[in-house]
C-alpha positions as semicolon CSV with decimal commas, in nm:
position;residue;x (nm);y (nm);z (nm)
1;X;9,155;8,410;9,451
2;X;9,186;8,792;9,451
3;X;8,962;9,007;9,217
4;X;8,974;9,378;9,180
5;X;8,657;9,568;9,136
6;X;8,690;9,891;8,940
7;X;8,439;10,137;8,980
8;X;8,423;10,547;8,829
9;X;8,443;10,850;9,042
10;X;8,229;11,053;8,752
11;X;7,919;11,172;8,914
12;X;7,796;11,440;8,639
13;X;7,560;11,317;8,362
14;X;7,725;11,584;8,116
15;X;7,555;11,883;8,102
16;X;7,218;11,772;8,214
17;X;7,229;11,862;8,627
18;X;7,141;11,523;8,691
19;X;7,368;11,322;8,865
20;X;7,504;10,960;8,757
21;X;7,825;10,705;8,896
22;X;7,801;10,326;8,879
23;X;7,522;10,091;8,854
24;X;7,418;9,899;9,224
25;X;7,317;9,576;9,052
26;X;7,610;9,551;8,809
27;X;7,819;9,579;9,170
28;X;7,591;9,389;9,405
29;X;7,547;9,093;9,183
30;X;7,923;9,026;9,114
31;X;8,065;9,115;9,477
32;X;7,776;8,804;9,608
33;X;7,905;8,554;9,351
34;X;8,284;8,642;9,428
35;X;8,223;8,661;9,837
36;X;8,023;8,258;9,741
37;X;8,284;8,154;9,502
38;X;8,548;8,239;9,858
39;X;8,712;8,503;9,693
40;X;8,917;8,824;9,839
41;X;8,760;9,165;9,721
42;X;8,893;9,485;9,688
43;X;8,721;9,742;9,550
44;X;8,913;10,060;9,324
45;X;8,795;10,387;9,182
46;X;8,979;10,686;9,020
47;X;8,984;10,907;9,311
48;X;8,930;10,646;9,583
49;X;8,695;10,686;9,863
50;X;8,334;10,641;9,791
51;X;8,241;10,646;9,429
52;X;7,927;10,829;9,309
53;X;7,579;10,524;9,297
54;X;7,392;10,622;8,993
55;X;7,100;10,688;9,221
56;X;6,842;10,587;8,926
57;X;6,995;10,231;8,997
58;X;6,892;10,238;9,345
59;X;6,502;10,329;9,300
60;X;6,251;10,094;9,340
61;X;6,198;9,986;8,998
62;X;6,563;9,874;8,974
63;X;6,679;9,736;9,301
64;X;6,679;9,347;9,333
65;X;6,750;9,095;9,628
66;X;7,127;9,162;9,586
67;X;7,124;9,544;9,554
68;X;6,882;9,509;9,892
69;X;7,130;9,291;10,039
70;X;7,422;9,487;9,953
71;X;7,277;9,802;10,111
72;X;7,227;9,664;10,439
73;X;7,566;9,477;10,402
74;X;7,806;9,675;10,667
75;X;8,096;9,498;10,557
76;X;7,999;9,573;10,209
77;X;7,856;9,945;10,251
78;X;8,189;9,968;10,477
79;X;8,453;9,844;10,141
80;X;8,243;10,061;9,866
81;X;8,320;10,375;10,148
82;X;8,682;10,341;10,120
83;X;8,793;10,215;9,778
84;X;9,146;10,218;9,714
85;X;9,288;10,472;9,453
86;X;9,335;10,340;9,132
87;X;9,672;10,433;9,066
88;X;9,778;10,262;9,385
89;X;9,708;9,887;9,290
90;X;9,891;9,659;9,065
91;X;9,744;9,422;8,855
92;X;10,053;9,135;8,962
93;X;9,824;9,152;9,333
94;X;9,536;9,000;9,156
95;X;9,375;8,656;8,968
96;X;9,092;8,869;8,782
97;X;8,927;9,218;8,744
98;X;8,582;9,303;8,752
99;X;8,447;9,644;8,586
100;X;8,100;9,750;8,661
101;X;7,898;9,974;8,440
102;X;7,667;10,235;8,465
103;X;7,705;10,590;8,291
104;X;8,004;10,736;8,495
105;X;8,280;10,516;8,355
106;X;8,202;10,685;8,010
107;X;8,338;10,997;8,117
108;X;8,652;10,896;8,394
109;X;8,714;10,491;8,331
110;X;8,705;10,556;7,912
111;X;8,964;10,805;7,943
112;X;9,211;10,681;8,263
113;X;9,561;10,595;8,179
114;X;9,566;10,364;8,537
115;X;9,298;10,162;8,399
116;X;9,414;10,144;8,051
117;X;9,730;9,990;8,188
118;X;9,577;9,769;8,427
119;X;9,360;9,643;8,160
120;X;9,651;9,545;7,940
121;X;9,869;9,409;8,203
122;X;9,626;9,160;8,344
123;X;9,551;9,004;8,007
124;X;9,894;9,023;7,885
125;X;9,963;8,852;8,232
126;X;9,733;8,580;8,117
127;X;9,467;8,660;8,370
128;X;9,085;8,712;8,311
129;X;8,911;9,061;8,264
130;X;8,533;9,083;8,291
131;X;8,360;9,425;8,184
132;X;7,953;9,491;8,177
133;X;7,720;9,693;8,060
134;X;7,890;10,072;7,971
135;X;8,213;9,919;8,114
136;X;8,304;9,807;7,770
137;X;8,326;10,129;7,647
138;X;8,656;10,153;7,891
139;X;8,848;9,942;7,658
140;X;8,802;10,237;7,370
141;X;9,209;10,344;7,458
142;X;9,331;10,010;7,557
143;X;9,637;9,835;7,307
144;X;9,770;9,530;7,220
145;X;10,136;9,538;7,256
146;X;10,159;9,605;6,850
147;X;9,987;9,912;6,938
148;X;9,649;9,841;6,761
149;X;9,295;9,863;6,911
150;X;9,292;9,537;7,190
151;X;8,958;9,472;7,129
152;X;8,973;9,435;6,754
153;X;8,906;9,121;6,593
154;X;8,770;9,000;6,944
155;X;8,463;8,897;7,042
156;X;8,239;9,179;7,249
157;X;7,912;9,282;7,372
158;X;7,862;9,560;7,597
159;X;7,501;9,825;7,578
160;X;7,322;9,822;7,298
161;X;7,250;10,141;7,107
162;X;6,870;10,092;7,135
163;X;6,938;10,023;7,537
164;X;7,079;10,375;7,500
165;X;6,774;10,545;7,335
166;X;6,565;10,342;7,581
167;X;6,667;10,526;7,866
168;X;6,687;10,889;7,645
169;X;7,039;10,933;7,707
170;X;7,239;10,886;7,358
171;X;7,274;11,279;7,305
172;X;7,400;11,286;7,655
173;X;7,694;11,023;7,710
174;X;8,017;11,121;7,560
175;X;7,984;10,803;7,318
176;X;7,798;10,503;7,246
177;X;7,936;10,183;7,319
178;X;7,859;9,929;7,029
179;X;7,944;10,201;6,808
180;X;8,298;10,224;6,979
181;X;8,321;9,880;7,023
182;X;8,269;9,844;6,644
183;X;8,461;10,177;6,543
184;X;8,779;9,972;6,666
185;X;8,702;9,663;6,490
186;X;8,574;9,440;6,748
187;X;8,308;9,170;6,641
188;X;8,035;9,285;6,842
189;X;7,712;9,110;6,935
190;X;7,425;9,149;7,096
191;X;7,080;9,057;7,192
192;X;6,719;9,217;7,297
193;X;6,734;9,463;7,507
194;X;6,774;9,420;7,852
195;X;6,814;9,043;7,838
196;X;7,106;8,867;7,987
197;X;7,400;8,851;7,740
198;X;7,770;8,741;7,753
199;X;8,037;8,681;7,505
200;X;8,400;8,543;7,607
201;X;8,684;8,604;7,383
202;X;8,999;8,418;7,557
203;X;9,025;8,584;7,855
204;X;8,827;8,902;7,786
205;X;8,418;8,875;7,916
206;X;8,173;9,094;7,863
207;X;7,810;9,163;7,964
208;X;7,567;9,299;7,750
209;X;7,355;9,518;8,052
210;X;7,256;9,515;8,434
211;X;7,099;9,178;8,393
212;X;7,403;9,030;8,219
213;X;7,642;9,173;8,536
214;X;7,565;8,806;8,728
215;X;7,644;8,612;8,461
216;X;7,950;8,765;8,388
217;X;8,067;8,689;8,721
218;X;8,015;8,348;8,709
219;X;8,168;8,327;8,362
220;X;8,469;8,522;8,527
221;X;8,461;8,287;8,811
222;X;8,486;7,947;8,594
223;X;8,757;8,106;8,360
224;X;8,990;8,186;8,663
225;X;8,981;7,868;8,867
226;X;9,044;7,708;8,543
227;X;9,325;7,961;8,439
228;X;9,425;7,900;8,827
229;X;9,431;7,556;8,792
């Protein structure tokens, strides 16, 4: 099997001077359980080339035996060096897409024609899409083919307003995501904070935070073999 990995290029936590990009577990995690589960990686990002690490998600307090092992990875550190552009792959080249979260894909991902289209081509293709944590929010432009929002009347999760005040940033980030997800009529779940979460609709998967980024991979990892089949 071949999964994509799309990651942002956004490195600027709006106005604030601090700096932000993707989350290392929501990354780490997934890329482990796909290299187990045999799989082909490639990883994608806006602008290609290294993508910004949220580098709050690499401190002590966050980093866990995958981000660790990622980090001293060379074949890993080597891919996340040179992604691919975004607007050079084709969703027909792959089984399955994987979206990371952290902040960045607010501003770039949320807002990307490329990944709007890839988005609706690989589940109009019949293929699996698996988002986590702020990645959700990256389905706010995506369209069924009748032109309404794709995720309404689906089944979603993605970070929790109150994950959002936890960390002080919800007058920073361009929007909040279960307010989006539920602006555009999605049936949107959740549970406490910072516990693992994930809710499949058909072939759509999401994950609720960081924690819920491994168990979205393995939920993406049954649902293609079995789409595969």
């Amino acid at each position: 099997m071949k999964v994509l990995i799309v990651l942002t290029s956004h490195d600027e936590l709006g106005d604030t001077g601090r700096k932000t990009g993707f989350w290392l577990e929501e990354l780490a995690a997934p890329y482990y359980h796909f290299k187990e589960a045999g799989w082909e990686i490639t990883l994608a990002s806006p602008k290609g080339g290294r993508p910004p690490l949220d580098p709050k998600s690499n401190e002590t307090a966050f980093q866990t035996e995958q981000t660790r092992r990622f980090e001293s990875d060379a074949e890993a550190t080597a891919a996340l060096a040179n992604t691919v552009r975004l607007d050079s792959v084709s969703a027909a080249d792959f089984d399955t897409v994987f979206y990371p979260g952290g902040h960045g894909p607010l501003w770039d991902l949320a807002e990307d024609a490329d990944s709007a289209r890839l988005i609706e081509t690989t589940l109009r293709s019949g293929k699996p899409l698996a988002l986590v944590c702020h990645a959700p929010g990256v389905l706010r432009h995506t369209v069924n083919e009748d032109g309404t929002p794709l995720v309404k009347g689906r089944k979603v999760t993605g970070f929790t307003n109150s994950e959002e005040e936890g960390v002080a940033l919800t007058e920073i980030v361009p929007f909040l995501v279960e307010d989006e997800l539920k602006h555009l009529g999605a049936v949107y779940s959740k549970i406490g904070d910072w516990q693992p979460y994930v809710v499949a609709d058909g072939l759509l998967i999401t994950g609720q935070n960081p924690a819920s980024s491994g168990p979205a991979a393995e939920a993406l990892i049954k649902l293609t073999n079995a789409v595969g089949a």
